[in-house]
PyMOL CGO cylinders between C-alpha atoms (Angstrom):
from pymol import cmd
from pymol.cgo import CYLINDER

trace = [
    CYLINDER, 114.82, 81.27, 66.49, 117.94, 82.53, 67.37, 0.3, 1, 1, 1, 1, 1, 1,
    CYLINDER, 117.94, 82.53, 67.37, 119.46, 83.21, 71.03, 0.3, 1, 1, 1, 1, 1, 1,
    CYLINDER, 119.46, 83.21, 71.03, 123.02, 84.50, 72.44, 0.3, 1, 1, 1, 1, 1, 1,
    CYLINDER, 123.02, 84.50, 72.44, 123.56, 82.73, 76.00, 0.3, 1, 1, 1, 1, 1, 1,
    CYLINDER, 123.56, 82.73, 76.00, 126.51, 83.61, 77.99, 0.3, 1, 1, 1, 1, 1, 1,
    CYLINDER, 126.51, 83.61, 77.99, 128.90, 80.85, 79.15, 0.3, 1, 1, 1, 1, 1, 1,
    CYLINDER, 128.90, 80.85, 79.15, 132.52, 80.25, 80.32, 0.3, 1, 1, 1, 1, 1, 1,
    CYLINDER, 132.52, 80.25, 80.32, 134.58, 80.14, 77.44, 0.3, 1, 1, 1, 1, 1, 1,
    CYLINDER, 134.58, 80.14, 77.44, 135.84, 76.86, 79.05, 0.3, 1, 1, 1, 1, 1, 1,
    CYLINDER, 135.84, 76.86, 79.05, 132.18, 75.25, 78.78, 0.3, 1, 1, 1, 1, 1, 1,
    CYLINDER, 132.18, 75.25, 78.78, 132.42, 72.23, 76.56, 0.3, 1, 1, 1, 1, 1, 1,
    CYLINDER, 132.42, 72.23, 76.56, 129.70, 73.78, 74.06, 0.3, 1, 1, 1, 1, 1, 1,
    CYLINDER, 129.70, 73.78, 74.06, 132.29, 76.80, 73.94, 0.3, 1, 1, 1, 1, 1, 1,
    CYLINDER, 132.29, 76.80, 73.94, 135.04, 74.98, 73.68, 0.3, 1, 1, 1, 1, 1, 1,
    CYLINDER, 135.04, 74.98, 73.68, 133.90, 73.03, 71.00, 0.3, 1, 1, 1, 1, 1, 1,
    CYLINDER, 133.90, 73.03, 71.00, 132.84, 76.09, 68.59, 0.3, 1, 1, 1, 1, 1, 1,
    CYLINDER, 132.84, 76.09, 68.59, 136.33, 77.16, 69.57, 0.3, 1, 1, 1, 1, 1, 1,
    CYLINDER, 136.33, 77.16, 69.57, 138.34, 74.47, 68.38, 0.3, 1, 1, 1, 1, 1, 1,
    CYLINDER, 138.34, 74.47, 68.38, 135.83, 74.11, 65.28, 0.3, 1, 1, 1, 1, 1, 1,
    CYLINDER, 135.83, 74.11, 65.28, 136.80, 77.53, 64.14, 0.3, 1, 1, 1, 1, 1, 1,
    CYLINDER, 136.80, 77.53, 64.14, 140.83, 77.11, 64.83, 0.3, 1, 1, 1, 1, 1, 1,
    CYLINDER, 140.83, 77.11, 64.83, 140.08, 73.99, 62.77, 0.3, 1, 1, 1, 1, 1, 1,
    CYLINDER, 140.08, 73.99, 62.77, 138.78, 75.28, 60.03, 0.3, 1, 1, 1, 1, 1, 1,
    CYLINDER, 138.78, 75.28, 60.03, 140.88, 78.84, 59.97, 0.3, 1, 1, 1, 1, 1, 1,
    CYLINDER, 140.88, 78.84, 59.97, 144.32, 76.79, 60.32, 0.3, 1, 1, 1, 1, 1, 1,
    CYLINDER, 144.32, 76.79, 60.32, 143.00, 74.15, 57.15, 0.3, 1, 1, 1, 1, 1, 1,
    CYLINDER, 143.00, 74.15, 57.15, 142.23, 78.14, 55.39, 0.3, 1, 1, 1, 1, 1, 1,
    CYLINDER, 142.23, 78.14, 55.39, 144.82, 80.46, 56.73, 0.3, 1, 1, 1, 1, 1, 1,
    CYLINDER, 144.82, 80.46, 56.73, 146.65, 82.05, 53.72, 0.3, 1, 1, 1, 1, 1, 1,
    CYLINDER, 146.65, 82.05, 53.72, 150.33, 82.10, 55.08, 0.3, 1, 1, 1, 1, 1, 1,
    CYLINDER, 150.33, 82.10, 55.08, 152.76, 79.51, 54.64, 0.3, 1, 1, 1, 1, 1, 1,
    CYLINDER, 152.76, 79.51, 54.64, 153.76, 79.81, 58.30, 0.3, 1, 1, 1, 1, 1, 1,
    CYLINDER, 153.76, 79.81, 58.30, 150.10, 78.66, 59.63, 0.3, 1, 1, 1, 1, 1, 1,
    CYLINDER, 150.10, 78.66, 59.63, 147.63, 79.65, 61.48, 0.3, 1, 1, 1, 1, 1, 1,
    CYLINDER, 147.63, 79.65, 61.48, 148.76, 80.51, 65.34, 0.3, 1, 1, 1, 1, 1, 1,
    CYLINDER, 148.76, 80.51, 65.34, 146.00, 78.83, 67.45, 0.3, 1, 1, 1, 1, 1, 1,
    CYLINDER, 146.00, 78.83, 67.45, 145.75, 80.07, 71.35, 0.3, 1, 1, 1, 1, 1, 1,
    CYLINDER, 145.75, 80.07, 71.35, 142.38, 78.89, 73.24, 0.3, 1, 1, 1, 1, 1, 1,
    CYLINDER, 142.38, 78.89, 73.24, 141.34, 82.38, 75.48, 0.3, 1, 1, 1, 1, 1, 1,
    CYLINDER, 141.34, 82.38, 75.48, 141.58, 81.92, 79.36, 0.3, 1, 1, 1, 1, 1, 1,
    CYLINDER, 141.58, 81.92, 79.36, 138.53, 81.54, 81.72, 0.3, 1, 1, 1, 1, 1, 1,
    CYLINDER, 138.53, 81.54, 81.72, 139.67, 85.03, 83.42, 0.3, 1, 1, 1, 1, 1, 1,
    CYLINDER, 139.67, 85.03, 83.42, 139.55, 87.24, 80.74, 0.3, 1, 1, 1, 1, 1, 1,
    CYLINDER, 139.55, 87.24, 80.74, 136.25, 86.35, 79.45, 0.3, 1, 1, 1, 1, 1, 1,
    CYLINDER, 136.25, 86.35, 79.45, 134.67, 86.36, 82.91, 0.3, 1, 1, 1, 1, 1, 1,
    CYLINDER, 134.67, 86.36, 82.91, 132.44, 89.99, 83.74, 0.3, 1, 1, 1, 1, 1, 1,
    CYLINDER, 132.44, 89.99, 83.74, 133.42, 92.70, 84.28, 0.3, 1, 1, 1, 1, 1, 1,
    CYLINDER, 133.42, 92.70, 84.28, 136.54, 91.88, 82.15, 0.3, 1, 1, 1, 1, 1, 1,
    CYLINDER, 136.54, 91.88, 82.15, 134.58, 90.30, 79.22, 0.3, 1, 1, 1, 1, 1, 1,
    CYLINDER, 134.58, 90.30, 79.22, 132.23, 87.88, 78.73, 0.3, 1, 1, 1, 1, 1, 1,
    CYLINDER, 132.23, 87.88, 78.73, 131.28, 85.04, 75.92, 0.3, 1, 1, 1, 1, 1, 1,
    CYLINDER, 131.28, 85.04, 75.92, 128.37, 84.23, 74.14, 0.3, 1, 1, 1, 1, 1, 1,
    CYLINDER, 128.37, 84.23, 74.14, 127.04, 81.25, 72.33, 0.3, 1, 1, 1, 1, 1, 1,
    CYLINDER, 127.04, 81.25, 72.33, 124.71, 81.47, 69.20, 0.3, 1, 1, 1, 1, 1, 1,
    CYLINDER, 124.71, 81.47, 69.20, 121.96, 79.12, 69.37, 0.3, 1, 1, 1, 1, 1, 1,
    CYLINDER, 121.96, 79.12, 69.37, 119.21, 78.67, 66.15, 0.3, 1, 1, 1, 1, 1, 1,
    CYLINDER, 119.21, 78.67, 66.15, 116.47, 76.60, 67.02, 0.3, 1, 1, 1, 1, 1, 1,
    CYLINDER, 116.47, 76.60, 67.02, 117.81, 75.55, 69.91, 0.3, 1, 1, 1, 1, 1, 1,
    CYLINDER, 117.81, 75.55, 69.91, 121.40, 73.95, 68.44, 0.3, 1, 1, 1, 1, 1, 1,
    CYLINDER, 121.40, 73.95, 68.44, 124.76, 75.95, 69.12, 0.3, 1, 1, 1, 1, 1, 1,
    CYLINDER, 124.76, 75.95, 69.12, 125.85, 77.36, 65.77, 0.3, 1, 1, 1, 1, 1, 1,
    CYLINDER, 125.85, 77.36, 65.77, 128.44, 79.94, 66.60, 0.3, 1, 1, 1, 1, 1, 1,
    CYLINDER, 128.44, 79.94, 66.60, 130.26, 82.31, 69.40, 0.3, 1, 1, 1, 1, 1, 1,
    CYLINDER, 130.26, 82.31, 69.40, 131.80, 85.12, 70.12, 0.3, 1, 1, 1, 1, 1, 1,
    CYLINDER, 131.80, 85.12, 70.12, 133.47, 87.40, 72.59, 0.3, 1, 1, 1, 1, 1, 1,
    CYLINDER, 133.47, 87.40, 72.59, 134.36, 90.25, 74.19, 0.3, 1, 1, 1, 1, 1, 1,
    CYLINDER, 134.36, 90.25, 74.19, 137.45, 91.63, 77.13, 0.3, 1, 1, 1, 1, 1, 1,
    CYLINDER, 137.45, 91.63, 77.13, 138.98, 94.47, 78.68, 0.3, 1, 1, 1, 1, 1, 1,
    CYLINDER, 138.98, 94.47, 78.68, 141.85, 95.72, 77.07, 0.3, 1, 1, 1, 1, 1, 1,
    CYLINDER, 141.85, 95.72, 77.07, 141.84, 98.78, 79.52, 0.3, 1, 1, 1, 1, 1, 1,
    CYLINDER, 141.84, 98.78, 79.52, 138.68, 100.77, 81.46, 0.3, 1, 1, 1, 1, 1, 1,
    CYLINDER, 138.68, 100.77, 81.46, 137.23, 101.95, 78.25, 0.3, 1, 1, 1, 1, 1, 1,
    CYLINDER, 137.23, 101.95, 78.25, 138.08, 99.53, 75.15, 0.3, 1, 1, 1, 1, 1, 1,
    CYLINDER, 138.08, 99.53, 75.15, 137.28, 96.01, 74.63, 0.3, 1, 1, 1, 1, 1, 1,
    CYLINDER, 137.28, 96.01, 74.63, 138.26, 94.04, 72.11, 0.3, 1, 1, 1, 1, 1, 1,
    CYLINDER, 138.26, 94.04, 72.11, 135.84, 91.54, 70.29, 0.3, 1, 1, 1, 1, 1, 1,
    CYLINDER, 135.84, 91.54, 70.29, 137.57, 88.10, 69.88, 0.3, 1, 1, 1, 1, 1, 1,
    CYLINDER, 137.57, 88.10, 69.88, 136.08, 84.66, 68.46, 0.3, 1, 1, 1, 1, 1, 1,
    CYLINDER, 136.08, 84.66, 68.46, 133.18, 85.45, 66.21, 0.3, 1, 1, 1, 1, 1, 1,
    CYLINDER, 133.18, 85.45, 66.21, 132.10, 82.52, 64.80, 0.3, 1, 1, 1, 1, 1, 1,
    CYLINDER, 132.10, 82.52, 64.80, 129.99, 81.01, 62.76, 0.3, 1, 1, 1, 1, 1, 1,
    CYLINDER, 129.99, 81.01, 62.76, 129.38, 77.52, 61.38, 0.3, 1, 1, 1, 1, 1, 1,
    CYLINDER, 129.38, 77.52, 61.38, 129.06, 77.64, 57.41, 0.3, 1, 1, 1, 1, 1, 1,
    CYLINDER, 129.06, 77.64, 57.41, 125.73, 76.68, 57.79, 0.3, 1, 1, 1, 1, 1, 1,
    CYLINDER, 125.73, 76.68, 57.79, 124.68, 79.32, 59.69, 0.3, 1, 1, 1, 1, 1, 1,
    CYLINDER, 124.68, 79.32, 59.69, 125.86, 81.80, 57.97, 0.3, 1, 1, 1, 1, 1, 1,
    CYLINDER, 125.86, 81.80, 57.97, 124.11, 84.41, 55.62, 0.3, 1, 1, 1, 1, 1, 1,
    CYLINDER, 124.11, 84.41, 55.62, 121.38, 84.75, 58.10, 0.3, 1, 1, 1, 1, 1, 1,
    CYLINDER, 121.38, 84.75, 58.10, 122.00, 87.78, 59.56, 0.3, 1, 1, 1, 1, 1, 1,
    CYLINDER, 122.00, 87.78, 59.56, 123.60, 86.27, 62.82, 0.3, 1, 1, 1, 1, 1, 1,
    CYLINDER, 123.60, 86.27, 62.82, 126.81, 87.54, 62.45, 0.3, 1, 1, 1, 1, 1, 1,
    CYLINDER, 126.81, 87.54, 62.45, 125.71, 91.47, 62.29, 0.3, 1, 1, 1, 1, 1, 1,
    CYLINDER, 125.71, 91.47, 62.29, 123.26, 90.31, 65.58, 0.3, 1, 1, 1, 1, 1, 1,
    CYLINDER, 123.26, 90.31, 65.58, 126.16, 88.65, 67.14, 0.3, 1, 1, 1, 1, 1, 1,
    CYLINDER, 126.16, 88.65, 67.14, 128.32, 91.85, 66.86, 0.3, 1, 1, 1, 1, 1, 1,
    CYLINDER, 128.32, 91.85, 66.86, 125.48, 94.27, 67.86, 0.3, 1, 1, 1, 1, 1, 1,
    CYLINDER, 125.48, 94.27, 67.86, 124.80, 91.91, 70.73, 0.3, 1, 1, 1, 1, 1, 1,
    CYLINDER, 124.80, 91.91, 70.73, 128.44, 92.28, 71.61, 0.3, 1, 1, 1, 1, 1, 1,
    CYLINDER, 128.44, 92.28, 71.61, 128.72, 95.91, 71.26, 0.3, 1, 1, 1, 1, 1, 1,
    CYLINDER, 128.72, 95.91, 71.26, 125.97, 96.31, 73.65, 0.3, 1, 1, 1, 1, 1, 1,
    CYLINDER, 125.97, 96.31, 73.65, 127.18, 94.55, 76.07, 0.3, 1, 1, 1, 1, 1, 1,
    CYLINDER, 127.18, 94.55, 76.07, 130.82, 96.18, 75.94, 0.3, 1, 1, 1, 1, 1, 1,
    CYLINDER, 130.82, 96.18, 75.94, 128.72, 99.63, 76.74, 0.3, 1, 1, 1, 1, 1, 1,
    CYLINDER, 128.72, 99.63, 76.74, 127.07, 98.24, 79.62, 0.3, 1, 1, 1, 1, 1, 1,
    CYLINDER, 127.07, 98.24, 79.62, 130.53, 96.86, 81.05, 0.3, 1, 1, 1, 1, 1, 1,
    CYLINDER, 130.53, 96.86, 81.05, 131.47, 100.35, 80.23, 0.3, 1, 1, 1, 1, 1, 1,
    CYLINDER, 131.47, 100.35, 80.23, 133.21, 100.68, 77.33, 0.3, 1, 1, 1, 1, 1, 1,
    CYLINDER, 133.21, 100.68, 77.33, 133.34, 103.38, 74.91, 0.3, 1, 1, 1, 1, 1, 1,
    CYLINDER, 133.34, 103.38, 74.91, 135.60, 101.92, 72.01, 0.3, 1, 1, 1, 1, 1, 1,
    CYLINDER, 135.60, 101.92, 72.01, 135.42, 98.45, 70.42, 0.3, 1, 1, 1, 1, 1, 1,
    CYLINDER, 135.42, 98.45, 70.42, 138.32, 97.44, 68.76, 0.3, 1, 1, 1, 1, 1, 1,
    CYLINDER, 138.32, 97.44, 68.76, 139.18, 94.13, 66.47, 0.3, 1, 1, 1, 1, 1, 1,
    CYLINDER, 139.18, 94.13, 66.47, 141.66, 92.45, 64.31, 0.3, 1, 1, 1, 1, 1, 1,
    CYLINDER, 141.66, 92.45, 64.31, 141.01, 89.95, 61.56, 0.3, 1, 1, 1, 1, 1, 1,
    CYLINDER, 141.01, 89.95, 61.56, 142.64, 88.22, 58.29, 0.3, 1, 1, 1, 1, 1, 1,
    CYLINDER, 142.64, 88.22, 58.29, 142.03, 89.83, 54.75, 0.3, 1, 1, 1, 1, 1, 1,
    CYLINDER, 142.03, 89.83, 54.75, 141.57, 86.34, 53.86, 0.3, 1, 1, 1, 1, 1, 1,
    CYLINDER, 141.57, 86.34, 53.86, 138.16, 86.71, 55.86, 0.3, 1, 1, 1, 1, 1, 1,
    CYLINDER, 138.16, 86.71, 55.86, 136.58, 89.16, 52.94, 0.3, 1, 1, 1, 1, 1, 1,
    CYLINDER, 136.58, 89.16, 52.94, 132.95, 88.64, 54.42, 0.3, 1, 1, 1, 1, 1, 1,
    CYLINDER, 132.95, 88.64, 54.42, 134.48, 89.34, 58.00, 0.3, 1, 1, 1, 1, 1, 1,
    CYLINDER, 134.48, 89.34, 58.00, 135.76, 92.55, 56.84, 0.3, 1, 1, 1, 1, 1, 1,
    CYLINDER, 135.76, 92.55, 56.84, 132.51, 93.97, 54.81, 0.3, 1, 1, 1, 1, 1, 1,
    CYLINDER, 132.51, 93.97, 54.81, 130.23, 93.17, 57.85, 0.3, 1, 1, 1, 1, 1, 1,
    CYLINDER, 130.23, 93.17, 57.85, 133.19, 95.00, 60.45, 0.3, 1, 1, 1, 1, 1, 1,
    CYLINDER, 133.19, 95.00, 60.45, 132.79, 97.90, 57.84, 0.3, 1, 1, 1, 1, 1, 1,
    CYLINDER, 132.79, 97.90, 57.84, 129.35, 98.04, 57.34, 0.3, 1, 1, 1, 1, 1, 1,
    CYLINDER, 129.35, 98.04, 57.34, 128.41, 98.00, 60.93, 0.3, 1, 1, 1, 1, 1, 1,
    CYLINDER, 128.41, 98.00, 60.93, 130.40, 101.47, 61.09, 0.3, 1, 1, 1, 1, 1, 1,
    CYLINDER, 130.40, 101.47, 61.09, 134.13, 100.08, 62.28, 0.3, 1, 1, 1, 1, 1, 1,
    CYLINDER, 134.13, 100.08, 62.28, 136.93, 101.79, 60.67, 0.3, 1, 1, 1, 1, 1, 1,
    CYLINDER, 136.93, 101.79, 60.67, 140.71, 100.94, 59.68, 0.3, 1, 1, 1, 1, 1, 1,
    CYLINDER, 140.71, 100.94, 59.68, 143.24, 101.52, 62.60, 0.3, 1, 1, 1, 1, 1, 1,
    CYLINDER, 143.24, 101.52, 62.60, 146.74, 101.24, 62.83, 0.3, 1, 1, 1, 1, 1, 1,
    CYLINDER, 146.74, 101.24, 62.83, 147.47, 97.53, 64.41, 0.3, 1, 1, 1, 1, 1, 1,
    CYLINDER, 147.47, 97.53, 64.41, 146.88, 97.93, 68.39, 0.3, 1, 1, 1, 1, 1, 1,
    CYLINDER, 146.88, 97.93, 68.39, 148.37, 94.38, 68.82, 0.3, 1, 1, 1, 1, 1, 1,
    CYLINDER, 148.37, 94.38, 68.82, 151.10, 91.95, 67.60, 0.3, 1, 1, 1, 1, 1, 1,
    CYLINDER, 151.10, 91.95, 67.60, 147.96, 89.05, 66.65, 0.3, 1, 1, 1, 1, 1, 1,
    CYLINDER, 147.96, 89.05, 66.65, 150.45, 86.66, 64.11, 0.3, 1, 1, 1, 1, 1, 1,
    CYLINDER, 150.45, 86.66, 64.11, 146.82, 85.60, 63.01, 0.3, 1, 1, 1, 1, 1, 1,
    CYLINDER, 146.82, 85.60, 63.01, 145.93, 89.28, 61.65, 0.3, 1, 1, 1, 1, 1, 1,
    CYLINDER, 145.93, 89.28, 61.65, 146.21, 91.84, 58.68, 0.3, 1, 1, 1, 1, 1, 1,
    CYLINDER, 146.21, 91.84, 58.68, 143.89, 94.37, 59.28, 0.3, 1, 1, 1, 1, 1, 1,
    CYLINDER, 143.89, 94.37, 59.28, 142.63, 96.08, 62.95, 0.3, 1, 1, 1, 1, 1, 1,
    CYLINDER, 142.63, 96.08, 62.95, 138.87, 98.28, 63.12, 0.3, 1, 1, 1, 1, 1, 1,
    CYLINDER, 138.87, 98.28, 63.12, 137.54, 100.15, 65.70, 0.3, 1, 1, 1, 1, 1, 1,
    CYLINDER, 137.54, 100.15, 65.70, 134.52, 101.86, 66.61, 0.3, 1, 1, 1, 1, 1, 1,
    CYLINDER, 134.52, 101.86, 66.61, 132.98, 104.55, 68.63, 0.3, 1, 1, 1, 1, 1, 1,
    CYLINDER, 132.98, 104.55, 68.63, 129.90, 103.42, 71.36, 0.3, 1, 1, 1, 1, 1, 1,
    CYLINDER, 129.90, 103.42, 71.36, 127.38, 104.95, 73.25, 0.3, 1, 1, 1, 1, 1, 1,
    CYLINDER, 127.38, 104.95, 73.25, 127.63, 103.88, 76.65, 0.3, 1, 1, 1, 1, 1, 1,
    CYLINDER, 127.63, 103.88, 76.65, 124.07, 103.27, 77.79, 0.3, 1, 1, 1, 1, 1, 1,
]
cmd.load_cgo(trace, "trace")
């Protein structure tokens, strides 16, 4: 059974997924330069400026994401992760719904993200859950390719 459950992004369960997935994208990252690693601040994740989610499957944390205010109407969606063995089981596409719905009820009406092309799967879920290419909205060292997309505020 899977669950999201909102925490501070400084909560040790947090932080942990965190530095797992800076681990494991700096021992992958494609360019010779390396992987820039920056933990995200209490503050920004904190409602109404974002919030951040843990994944839980039967009751273990296996992943997180998040979301923040870049201005009143877009967020950005930072930090989805998932543990390798946790993946291909559909929690990544909840984890993003789960995240876009949330952005709409803190108001947004845009949903904007960055990523690496060396994250193929990444980019085929951002595409098939109806984000499209933009032109780079931030100077992320970390990223090759920016998507948006279009919500429905509810």
């Amino acid at each position: 059974m899977q669950a999201f459950v909102e925490t501070a992004v400084s909560d040790a369960t947090a932080h942990a997924l965190l530095a797992e997935y800076f681990d494991y994208r700096e021992s992958t990252f494609p360019n010779a330069v390396g992987y820039v690693t920056t933990f995200p601040s209490r503050e920004t994740f904190t409602p109404p400026k974002g919030l951040f989610l843990v994944v839980e499957l039967d009751g273990r944390a296996v992943g997180c994401g998040g979301i923040r205010s870049l201005d009143n109407a877009r967020f950005e969606a930072k930090h989805l992760w998932l543990q390798p063995t946790a993946r291909h089981r559909g929690l990544g596409r909840a984890l993003l719904a789960e995240l876009e719905r949330l952005a709409a009820e803190l108001g947004a009406v845009e949903i904007v993200l960055d990523t690496n092309s060396s994250l193929a799967a990444a980019g085929n879920l951002y595409r098939s859950s109806g984000y499209v290419d933009i032109e780079p909205y931030n100077d992320n060292p970390n990223a090759t390719n920016w998507y948006a997309k279009q919500l429905t505020r509810r």
